[in-house]
C-alpha positions as CSV (number, residue, x, y, z in Angstrom):
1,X,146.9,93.3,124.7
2,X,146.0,89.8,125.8
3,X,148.6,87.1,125.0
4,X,148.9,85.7,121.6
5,X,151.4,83.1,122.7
6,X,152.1,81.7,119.0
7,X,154.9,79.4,120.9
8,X,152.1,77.4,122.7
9,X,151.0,73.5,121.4
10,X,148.2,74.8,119.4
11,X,147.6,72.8,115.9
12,X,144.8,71.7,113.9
13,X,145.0,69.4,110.3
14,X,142.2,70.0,107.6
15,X,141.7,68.2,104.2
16,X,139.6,68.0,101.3
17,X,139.2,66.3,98.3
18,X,138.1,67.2,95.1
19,X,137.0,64.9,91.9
20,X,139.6,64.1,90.1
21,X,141.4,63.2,93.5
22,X,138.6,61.5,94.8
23,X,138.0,57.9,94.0
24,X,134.3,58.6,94.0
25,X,132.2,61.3,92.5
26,X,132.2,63.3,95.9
27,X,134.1,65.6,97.5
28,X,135.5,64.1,100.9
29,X,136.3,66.9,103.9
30,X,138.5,65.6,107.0
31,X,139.6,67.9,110.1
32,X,141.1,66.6,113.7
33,X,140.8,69.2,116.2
34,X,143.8,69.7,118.3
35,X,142.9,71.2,121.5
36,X,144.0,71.1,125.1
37,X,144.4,67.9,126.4
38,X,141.5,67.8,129.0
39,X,139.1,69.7,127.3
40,X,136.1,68.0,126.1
41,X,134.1,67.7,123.1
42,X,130.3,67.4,122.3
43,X,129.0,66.7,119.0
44,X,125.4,68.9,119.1
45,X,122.7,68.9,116.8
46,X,120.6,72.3,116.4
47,X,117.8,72.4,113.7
48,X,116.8,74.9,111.4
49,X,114.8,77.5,112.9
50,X,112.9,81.1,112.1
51,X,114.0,83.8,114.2
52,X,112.1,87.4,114.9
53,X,113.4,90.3,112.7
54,X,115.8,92.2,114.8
55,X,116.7,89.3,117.1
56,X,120.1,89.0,118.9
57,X,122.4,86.1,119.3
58,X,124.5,85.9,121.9
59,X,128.1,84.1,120.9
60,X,130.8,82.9,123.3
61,X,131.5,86.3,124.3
62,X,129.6,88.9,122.2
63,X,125.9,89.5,120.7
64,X,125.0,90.0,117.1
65,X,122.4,90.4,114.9
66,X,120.6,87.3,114.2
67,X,119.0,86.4,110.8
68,X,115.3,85.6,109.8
69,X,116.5,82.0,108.8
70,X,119.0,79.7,110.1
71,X,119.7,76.1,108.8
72,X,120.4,73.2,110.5
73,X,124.1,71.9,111.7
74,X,126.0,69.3,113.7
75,X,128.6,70.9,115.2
76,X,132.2,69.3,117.2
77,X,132.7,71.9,119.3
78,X,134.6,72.5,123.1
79,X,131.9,72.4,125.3
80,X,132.2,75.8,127.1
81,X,131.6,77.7,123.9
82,X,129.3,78.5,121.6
83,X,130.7,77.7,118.2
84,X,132.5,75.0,116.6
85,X,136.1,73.0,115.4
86,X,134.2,71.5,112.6
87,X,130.5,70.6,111.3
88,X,128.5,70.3,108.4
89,X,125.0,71.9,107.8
90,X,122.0,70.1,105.9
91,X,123.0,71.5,102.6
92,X,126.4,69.5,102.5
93,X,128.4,72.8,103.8
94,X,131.8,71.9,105.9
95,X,134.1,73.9,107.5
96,X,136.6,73.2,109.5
97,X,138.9,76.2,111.2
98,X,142.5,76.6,112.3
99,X,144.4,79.0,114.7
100,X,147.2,81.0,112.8
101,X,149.6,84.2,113.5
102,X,150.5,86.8,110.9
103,X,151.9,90.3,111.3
104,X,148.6,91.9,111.4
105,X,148.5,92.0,115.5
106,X,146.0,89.7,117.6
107,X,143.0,92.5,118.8
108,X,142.7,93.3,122.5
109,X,138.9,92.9,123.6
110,X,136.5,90.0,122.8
111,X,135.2,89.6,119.6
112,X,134.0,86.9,117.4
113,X,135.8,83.5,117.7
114,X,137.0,81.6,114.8
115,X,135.0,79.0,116.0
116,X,131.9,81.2,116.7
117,X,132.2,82.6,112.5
118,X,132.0,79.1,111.7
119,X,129.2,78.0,113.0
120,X,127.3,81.0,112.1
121,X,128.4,80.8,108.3
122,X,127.0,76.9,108.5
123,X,123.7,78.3,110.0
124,X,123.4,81.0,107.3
125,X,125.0,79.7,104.4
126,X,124.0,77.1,101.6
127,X,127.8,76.9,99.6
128,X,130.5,77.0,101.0
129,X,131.2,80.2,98.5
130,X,128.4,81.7,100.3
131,X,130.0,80.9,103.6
132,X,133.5,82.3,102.8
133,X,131.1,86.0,102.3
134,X,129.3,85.3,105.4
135,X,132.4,85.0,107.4
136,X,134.3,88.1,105.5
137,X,131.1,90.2,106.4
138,X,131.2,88.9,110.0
139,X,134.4,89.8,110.0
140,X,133.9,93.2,108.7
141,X,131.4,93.8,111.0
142,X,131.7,92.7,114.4
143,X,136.0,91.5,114.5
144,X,137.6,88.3,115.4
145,X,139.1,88.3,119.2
146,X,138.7,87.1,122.6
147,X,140.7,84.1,124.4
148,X,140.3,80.6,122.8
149,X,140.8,78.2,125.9
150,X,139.2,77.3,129.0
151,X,141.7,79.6,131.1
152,X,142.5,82.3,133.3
153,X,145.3,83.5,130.7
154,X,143.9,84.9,127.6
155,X,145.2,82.6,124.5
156,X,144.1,84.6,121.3
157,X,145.0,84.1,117.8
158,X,143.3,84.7,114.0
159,X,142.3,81.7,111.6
160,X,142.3,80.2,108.7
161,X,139.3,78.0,107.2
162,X,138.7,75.4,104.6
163,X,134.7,75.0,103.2
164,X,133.4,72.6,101.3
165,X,130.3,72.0,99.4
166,X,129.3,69.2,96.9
167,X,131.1,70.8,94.1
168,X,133.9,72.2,95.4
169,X,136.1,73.6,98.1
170,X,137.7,77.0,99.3
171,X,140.2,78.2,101.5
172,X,139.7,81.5,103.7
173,X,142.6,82.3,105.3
174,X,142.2,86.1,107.8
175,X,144.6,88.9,109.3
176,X,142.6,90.7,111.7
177,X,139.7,92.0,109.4
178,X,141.5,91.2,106.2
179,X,141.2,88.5,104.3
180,X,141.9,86.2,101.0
181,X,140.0,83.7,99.7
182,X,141.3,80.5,96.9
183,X,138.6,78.3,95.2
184,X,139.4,74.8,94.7
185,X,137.5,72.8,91.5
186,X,139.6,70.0,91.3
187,X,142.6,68.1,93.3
188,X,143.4,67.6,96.9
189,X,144.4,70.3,99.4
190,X,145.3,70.8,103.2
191,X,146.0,73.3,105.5
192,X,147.9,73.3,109.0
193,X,148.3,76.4,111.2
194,X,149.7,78.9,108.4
195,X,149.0,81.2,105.9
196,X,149.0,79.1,102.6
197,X,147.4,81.3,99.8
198,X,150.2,82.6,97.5
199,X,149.3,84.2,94.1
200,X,146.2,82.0,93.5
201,X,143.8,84.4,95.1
202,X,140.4,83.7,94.4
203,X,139.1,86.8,96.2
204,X,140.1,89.4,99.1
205,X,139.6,92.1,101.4
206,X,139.1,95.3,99.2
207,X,141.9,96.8,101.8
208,X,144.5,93.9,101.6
209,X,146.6,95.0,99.3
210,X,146.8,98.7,100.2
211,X,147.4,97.9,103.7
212,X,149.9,95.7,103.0
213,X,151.2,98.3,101.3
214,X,150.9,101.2,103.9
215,X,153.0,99.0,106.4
216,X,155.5,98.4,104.5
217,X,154.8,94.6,104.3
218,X,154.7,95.0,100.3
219,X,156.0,97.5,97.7
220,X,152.8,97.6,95.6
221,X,154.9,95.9,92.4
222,X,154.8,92.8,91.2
223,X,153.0,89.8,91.8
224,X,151.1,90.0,95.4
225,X,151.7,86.3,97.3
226,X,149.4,86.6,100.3
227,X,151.2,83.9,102.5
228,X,154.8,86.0,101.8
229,X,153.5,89.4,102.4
230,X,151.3,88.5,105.8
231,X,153.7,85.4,107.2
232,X,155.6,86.5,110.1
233,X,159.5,87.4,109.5
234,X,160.3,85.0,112.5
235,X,157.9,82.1,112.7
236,X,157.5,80.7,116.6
237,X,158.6,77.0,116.8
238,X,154.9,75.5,116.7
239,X,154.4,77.1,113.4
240,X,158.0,75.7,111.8
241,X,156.2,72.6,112.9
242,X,153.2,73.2,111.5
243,X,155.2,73.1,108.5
244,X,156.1,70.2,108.8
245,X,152.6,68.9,109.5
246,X,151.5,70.9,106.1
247,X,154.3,68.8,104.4
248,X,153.4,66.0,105.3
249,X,149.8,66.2,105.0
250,X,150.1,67.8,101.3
251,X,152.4,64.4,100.6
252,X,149.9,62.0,102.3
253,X,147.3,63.3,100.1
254,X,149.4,63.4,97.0
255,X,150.2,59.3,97.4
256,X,146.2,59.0,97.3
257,X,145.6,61.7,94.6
258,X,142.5,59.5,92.7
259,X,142.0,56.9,95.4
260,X,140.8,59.2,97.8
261,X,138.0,57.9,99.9
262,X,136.5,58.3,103.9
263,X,139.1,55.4,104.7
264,X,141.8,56.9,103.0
265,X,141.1,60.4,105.0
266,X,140.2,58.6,108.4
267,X,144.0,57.0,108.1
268,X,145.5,60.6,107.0
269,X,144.0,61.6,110.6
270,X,145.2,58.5,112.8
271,X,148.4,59.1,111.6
272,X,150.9,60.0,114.2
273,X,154.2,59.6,112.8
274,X,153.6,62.7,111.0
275,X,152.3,64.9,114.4
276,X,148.5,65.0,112.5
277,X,147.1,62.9,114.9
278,X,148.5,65.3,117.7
279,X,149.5,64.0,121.1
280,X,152.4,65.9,122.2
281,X,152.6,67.5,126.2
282,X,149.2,69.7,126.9
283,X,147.8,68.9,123.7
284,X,146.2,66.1,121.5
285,X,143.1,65.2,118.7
286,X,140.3,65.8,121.2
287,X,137.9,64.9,117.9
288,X,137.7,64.1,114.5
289,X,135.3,64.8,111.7
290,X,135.4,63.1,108.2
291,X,132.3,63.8,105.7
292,X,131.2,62.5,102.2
293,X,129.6,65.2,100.1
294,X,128.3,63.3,96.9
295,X,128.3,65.6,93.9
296,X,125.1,63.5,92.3
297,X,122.1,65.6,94.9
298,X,119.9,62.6,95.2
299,X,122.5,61.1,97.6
300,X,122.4,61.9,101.0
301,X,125.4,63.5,102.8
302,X,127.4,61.0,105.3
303,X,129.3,63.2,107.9
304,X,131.3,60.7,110.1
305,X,132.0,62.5,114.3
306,X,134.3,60.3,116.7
307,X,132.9,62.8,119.7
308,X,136.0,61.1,121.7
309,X,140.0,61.6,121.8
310,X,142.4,60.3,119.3
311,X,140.9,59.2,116.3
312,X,143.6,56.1,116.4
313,X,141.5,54.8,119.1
314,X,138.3,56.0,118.4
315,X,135.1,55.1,116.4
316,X,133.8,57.3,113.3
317,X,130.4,57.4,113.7
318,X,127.8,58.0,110.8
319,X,124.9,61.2,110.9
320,X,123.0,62.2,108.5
321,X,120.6,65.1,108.0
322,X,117.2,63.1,107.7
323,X,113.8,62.3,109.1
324,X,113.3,62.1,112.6
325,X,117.0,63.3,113.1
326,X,117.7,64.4,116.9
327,X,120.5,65.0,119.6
328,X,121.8,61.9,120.9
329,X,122.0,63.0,124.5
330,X,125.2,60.6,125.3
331,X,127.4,63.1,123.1
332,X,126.0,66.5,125.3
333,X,128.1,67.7,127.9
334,X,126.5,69.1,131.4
335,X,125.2,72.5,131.0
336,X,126.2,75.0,134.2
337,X,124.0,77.9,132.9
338,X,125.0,81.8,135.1
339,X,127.2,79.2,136.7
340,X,129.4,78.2,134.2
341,X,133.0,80.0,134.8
342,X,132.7,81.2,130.9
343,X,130.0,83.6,131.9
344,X,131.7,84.5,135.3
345,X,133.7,88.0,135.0
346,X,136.5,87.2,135.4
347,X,136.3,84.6,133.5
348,X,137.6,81.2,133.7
349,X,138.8,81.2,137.5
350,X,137.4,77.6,138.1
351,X,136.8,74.2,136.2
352,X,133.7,72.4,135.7
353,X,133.6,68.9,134.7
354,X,132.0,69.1,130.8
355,X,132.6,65.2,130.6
356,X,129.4,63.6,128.6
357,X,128.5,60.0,128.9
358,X,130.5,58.7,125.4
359,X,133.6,60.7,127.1
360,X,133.8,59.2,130.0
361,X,133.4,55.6,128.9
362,X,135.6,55.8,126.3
363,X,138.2,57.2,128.3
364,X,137.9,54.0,130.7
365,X,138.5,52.2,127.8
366,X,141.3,54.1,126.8
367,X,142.8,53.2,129.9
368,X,142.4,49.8,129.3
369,X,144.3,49.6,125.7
370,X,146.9,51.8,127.2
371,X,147.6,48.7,129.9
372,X,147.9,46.6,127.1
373,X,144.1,45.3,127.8
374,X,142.4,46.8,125.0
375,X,142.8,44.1,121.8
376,X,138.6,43.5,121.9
377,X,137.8,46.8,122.9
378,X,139.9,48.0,119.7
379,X,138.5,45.3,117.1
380,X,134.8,46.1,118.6
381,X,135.5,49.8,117.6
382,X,136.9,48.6,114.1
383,X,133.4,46.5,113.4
384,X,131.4,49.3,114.3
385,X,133.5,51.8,112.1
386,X,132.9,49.3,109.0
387,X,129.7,48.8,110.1
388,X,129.2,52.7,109.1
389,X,131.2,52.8,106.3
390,X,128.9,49.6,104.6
391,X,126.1,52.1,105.2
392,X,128.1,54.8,103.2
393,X,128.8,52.3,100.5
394,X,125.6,51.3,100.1
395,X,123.8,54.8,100.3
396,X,126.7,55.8,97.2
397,X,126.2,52.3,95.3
398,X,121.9,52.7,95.8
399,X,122.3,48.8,96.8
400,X,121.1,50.0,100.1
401,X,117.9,52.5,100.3
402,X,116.8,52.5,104.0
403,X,113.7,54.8,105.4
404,X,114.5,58.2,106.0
405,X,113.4,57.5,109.4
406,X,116.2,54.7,110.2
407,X,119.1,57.2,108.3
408,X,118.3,60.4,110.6
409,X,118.9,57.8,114.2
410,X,121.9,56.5,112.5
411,X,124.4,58.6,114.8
412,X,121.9,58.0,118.0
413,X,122.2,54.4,116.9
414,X,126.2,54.0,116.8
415,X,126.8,55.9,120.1
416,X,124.7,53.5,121.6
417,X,126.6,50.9,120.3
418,X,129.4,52.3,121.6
419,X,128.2,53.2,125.1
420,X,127.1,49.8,125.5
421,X,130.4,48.1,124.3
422,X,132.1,50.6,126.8
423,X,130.2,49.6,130.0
């Protein structure tokens, strides 16, 4: 069976927040991706597309059946794969996805990544209720498996999700094949690296609860609390942290419960006291995502992408699905085609450098603040930030109605910005 190695630095912080708990009539989703430190990051733009009947995708590691229609996304995603951390689609979906360990065992073979069910639930779904049955029937169908780093030691693991819409939010956590499903309508709510759905069970595998039973895991009396009945009896050190991350999220969101805007998330995921903004040994944020789903349709989603390391010292750029939208080519990493040592059996026995243009100059400049150098290459990356978020406030407040054609280059028009402030 290939190695599930729960002990390793793996971690990942999502949040949402619902009206009453935001402090606008949206809901507001947040994510930073914790990933190995090296590993880099694109932020990619596909658009919707038609697709012949009986068409096949091919995924990281498997094909499967592609549908007529397919919507488009901006994805943050590890550039050797093919799905995503995090994105949003042009109906307001999110989702962002986290690795997690239960008893049910980690499959041998390659399957479906985590990441690869959720970018094909944004590409085929229009709620995030719809996504949550996309994902169960992927599931269902073709398995979740397959190694989830860039190396010659197979790192698997199953995953939780958390989806968002303009109306609401849900959290899909998995086992294998099983899974459970809780709706949120109202409040704020996180998840870190664990099974989190108790007794609230929104909806479920048809199995869960008889196969629960036919392990032993659960008597088949009394309430059913999914987190209790799938956790593992001995939890590996990185998930007792993850605990503590949970904790610690769940309060940081509790202190803001009503006053919850972009800001107020973008500062949940720069903080570091708390191990959310990860930077610990092999691992740190290699991106962060925060979006603004208004509930009132008229306004335009705002999905904010840093497309660079630690979110502390990074900008929070501004896209939005629109006119004229396209891929800003500074954000795509090198493609290596047959070459590429993810398509090489066996696989990853090299490195390739993925490094995009944004990447590599902000990591110069990373240097730089690191030396002590950085003070106006930090407040230039603060003015640009607010620059985007007095676009968002204007957009929500209607004191600011630019042409389509200027709101789909907004994200082409940031990275620029930053480029340029970077050489």
């Amino acid at each position: 069976m290939a190695s599930s190695n729960p002990d390793a630095p793996c971690s990942c912080d999502c949040f949402v927040s619902v009206p009453p708990a935001s402090a606008i009539p949206a809901v507001i989703f947040a994510k930073n991706s914790d990933r190995p430190r090296d590993e880099v990051q694109e932020v990619v733009f596909i658009p919707a597309s038609t697709h012949v009947p009986g068409s096949r995708l091919q995924c990281t590691y498997i094909e499967v059946e592609q549908v007529l229609k397919t919507h488009a996304v901006i994805l943050s995603r590890p550039s050797w794969l093919w799905g995503a951390e995090m994105g949003a689609n042009e109906h307001g979906v999110c989702i962002g996805n986290e690795a997690v360990w239960t008893k049910e065992p980690v499959g041998e073979g390659e399957a479906l990544l985590g990441m690869d069910l959720l970018r094909l639930a944004l590409e085929r779904s229009s709620t995030a209720q719809e996504a949550v049955h996309v994902i169960a029937g992927l599931l269902e169908r073709y398995g979740q498996g397959g190694s989830c780093r860039e190396e010659p030691v197979p790192f698997c693991y199953h995953n939780t999700f958390l989806l968002a819409d303009r109306t609401e939010a849900w959290v899909l956590e998995t086992a294998g094949k099983l899974w459970a499903a809780q709706q949120i309508q109202g409040g704020a709510r996180n998840i870190s690296n664990q099974l989190s759905i108790g007794t609230d069970i929104s909806a479920e595998h048809p199995e869960l609860r008889s196969h629960a039973k036919a392990q032993g895991w659960w008597t088949g009396q009394g309430t059913f609390d999914f987190a209790e009945v799938f956790s593992l009896t001995q939890q590996p050190v990185r998930m007792e942290a993850a605990k503590a991350r949970f904790r610690a999220g769940h309060e940081l969101l509790q202190q803001r419960q009503g006053s919850i805007t972009a800001e107020v998330m973008m500062d949940i995921l720069r903080n570091k006291q708390s191990g959310i903004c990860m930077d610990s040994g092999g691992f740190r944020t290699t991106a962060s995502m925060v979006s603004v789903l208004p509930q009132d349709p008229t306004k335009p989603c705002v999905h904010f992408l840093t497309a660079t390391p630690d979110p502390s010292r990074s900008v929070f750029k501004p896209f939005i699905f629109e006119v004229g939208v396209a891929q800003a080519p500074q954000v795509l990493s090198p493609i290596f085609g047959a070459q590429d040592p993810v398509r090489i059996l066996p696989r990853f026995q090299t490195q390739v450098d993925r490094r995009h243009l944004l990447y590599r100059g902000h990591q110069a400049a990373l240097g730089l603040m690191e030396d002590g150098q950085g003070k106006q290459l930090r407040q230039m990356q603060q003015s640009l930030e607010q620059e985007g978020l007095e676009v968002l406030r204007g957009l929500l407040t209607g004191e600011q109605t630019p042409p389509p054609q200027l709101l789909g280059s907004l994200f082409q028009t940031f990275v620029e910005k930053e480029q340029k402030a970077y050489a």
